[in-house]
C-alpha positions as CSV (number, residue, x, y, z in Angstrom):
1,X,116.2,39.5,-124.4
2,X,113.4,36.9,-123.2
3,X,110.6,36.1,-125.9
4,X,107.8,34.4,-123.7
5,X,105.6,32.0,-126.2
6,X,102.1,30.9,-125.1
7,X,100.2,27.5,-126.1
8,X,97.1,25.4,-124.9
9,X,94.0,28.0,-126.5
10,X,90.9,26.5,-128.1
11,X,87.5,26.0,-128.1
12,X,85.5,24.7,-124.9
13,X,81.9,24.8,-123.8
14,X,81.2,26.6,-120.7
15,X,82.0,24.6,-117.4
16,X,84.7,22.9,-119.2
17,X,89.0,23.5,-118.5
18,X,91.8,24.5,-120.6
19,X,95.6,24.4,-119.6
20,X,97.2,27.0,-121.2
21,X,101.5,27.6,-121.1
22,X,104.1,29.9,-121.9
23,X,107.8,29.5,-122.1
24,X,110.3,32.1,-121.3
25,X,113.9,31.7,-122.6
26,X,116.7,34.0,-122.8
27,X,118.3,36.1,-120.0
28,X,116.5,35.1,-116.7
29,X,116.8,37.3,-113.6
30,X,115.9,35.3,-110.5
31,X,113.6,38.2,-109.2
32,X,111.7,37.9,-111.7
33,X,107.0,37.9,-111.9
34,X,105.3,36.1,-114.2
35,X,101.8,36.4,-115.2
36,X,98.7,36.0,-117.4
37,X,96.7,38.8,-118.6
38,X,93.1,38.5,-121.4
39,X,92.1,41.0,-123.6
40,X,88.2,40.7,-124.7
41,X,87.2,42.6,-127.7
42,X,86.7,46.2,-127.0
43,X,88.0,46.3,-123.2
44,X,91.1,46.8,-121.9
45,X,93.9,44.1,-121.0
46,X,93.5,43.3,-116.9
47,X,95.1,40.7,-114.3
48,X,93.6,37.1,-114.6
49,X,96.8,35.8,-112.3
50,X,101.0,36.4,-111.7
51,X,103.1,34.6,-109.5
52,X,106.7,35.7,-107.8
53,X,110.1,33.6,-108.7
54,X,109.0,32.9,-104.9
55,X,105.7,31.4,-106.0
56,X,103.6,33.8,-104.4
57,X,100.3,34.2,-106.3
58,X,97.6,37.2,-107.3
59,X,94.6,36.7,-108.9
60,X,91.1,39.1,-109.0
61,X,88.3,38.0,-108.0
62,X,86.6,37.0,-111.3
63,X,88.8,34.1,-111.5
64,X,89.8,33.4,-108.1
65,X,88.7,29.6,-106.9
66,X,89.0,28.9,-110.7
67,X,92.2,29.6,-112.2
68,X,95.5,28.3,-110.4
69,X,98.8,29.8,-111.8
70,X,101.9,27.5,-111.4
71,X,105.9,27.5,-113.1
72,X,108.9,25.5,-113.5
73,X,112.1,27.1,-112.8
74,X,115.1,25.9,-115.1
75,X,118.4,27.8,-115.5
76,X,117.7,29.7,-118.7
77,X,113.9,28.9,-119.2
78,X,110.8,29.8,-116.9
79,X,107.2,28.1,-117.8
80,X,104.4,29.5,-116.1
81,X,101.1,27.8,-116.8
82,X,97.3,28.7,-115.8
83,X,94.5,25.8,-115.3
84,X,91.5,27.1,-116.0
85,X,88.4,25.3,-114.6
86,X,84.3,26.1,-114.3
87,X,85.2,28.2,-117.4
88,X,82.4,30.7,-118.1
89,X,81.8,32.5,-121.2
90,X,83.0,36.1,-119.6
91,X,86.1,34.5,-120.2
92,X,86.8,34.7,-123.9
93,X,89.4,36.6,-124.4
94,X,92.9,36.7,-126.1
95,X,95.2,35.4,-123.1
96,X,98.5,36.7,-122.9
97,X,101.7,35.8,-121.1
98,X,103.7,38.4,-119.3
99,X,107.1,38.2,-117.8
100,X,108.4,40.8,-115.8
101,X,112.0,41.3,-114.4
102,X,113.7,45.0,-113.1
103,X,114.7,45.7,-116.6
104,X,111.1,45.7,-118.1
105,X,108.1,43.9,-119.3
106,X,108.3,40.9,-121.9
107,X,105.0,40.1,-123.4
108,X,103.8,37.1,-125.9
109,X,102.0,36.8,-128.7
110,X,98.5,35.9,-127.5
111,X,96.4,33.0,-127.1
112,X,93.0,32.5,-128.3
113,X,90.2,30.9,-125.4
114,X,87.2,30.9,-126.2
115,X,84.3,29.2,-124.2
116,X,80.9,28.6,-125.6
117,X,77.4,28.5,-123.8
């Protein structure tokens, strides 16, 4: 079982950065994806970036040029984080960390980020 556990929301104004990060401990394949996915009130969850146990990288393009995704591998433990820069208002949301192996989908508890204008 992996229990992934998010950190670094808040408050910023718009144009400002936030670092957010999540931990992932338990049983660790080494295929393995990690991600970050927002949920805004009243829309659906979608893709803000993932990136391989090979450290190849997605992101859409609302948040490419903006957001870099980056991890640390250790035996038992995988932290993923996402710097967030030239933040824009579209992009409060709850922010939640995803880690995905062959066996299934592990998901966190959320994050708020807000960014005021």
């Amino acid at each position: 079982q992996v229990q992934p556990v998010e950190s670094g929301g808040g408050l910023v104004q718009a144009g400002g950065s936030l670092r957010l990060s999540c931990a992932a401990s338990g049983s660790i394949f080494s295929i393995n994806t990690m991600g970050w996915y927002r949920q805004a009130p009243g829309k659906q969850r979608e893709l803000v970036a993932t990136i391989t146990s090979g450290g190849s990288t997605n992101y859409p393009n609302s948040v490419k040029g903006r957001f870099t995704i980056s991890r640390d591998n250790a035996k038992n433990t995988v932290t993923v984080y996402l710097q967030m820069n030239s933040l824009k208002p579209e992009d409060t949301a709850v922010y939640y960390c995803n880690y995905r192996n062959p066996l299934g989908d592990y998901w966190g508890q959320g994050t708020q980020v807000t960014v005021s204008s």
